[in-house]
Each structure stands twice: as C-alpha cells, then as structure tokens.
Legacy VTK file of the C-alpha trace (Angstrom):
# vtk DataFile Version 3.0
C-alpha trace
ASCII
DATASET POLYDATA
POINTS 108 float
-3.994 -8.016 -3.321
-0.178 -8.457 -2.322
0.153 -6.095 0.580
-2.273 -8.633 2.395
-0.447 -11.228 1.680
2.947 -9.015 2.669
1.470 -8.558 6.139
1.131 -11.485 7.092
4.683 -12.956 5.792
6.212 -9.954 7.268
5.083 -9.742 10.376
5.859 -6.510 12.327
6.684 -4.100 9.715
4.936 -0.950 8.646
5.511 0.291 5.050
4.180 4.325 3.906
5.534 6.408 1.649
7.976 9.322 2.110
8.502 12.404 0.384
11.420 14.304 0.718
11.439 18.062 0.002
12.639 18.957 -3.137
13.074 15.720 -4.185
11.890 12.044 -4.784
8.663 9.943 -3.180
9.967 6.849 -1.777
8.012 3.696 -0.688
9.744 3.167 2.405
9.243 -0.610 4.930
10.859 -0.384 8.238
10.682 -2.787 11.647
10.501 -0.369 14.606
11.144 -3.401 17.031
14.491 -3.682 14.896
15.441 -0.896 13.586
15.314 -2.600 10.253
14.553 -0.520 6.747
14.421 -0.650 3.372
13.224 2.081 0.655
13.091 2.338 -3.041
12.128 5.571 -5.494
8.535 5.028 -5.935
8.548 6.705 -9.609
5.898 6.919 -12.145
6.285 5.242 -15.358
7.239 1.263 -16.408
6.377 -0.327 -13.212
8.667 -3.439 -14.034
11.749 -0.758 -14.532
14.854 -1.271 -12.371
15.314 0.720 -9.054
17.987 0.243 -6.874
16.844 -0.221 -3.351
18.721 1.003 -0.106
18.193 -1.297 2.948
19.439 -1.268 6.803
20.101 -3.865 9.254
20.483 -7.333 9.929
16.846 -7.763 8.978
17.132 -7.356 5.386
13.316 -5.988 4.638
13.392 -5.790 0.626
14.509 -9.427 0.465
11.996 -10.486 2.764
9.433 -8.753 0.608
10.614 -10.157 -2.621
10.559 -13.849 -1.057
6.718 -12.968 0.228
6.606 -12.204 -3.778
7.350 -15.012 -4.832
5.699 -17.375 -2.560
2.442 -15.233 -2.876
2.435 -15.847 -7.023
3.677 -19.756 -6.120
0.429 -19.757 -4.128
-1.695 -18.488 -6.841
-1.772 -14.850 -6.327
-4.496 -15.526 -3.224
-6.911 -12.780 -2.455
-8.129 -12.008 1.039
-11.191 -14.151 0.697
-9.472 -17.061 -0.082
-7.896 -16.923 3.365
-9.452 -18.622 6.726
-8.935 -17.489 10.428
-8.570 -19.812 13.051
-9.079 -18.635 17.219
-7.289 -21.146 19.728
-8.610 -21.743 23.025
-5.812 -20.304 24.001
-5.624 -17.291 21.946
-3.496 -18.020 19.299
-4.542 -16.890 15.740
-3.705 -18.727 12.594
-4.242 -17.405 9.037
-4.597 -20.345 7.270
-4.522 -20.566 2.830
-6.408 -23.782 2.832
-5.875 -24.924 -0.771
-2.082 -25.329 0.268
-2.264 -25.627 4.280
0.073 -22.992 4.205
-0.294 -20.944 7.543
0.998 -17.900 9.178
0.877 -17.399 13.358
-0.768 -13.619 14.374
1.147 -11.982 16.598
-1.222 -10.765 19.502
LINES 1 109
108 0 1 2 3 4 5 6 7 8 9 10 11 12 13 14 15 16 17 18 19 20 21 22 23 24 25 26 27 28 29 30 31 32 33 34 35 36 37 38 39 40 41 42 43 44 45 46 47 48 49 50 51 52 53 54 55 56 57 58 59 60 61 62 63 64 65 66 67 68 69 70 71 72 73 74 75 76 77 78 79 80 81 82 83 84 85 86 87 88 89 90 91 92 93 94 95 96 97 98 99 100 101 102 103 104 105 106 107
C-alpha cells in the first residue's frame, strides 16, 4: 500500500529493480528529469535488517522516500481507497486524503 502513497509524494521518479550479472538485485529509484538516484541491495531475509544505501545528486531520493515513510504511517498507513481525486476546470488534479486535508498536485 506504500508505493501509492510514494508516487504521489515523489512525484517524477520511477523505481524497478536491477540485477547485475554475477552479483546482487538492487531496488533502484532514479529522477530522469534530474539525474537523481538512489539504490539499495534488495536481499532476502529480515526485512527490517540494515542496508546501506548509495544515492546521487542534489535530489537526495532515499531521504525523500523515507520522509514519504513516515508521513504515510503519521497518516494512518492510507490505502488507495481512502484517497479522493479532484478535476479543476482548468485541469489541475488534486489527490486529496480527506480525513487529514492533506493533498498532493498531479503533474499533467
């Protein structure tokens, strides 16, 4: 139920995971418009274990992520569902929690 949440506080980004030969899978976020990225070694195992993450940029993507974190269990852990859409006149989109009147702006 996070990564909903994750897209819409982080707009822009793409995440996937990565695979490099011989070696480890990583779960990898990057911002093509920045060149931003972050990526950590997406091992099997204790899920709350320590993994040392490797970021790039001025946009620093795993802190962003861990702030969305934070705020998203602050909120409640909201699922989709509990999420409304609202369609300006003019266009604009707004994802809107409305339990808080927290919102977040779609980028078109």
């Amino acid at each position: 139920m996070f990564a909903f949440f994750a897209q819409l506080a982080m707009p822009g980004t793409e995440s996937g995971y990565v695979k490099v030969t011989d070696g480890p899978m990583h779960f990898c976020l990057t911002d093509p418009h920045t060149g931003a990225w972050a990526r950590v070694e997406a091992t099997s195992g204790d899920p709350a274990a320590e993994r040392e993450v490797t970021q790039g940029s001025d946009r620093r993507l795993w802190d962003e992520l861990a702030a969305a974190h934070e705020q998203w269990l602050h909120l409640q852990q909201p699922r989709p569902e509990d999420f409304s859409i609202l369609v300006k006149l003019e266009g604009e989109q707004v994802v809107a929690h409305p339990a808080t009147g927290t919102g977040w702006l779609l980028p078109l």
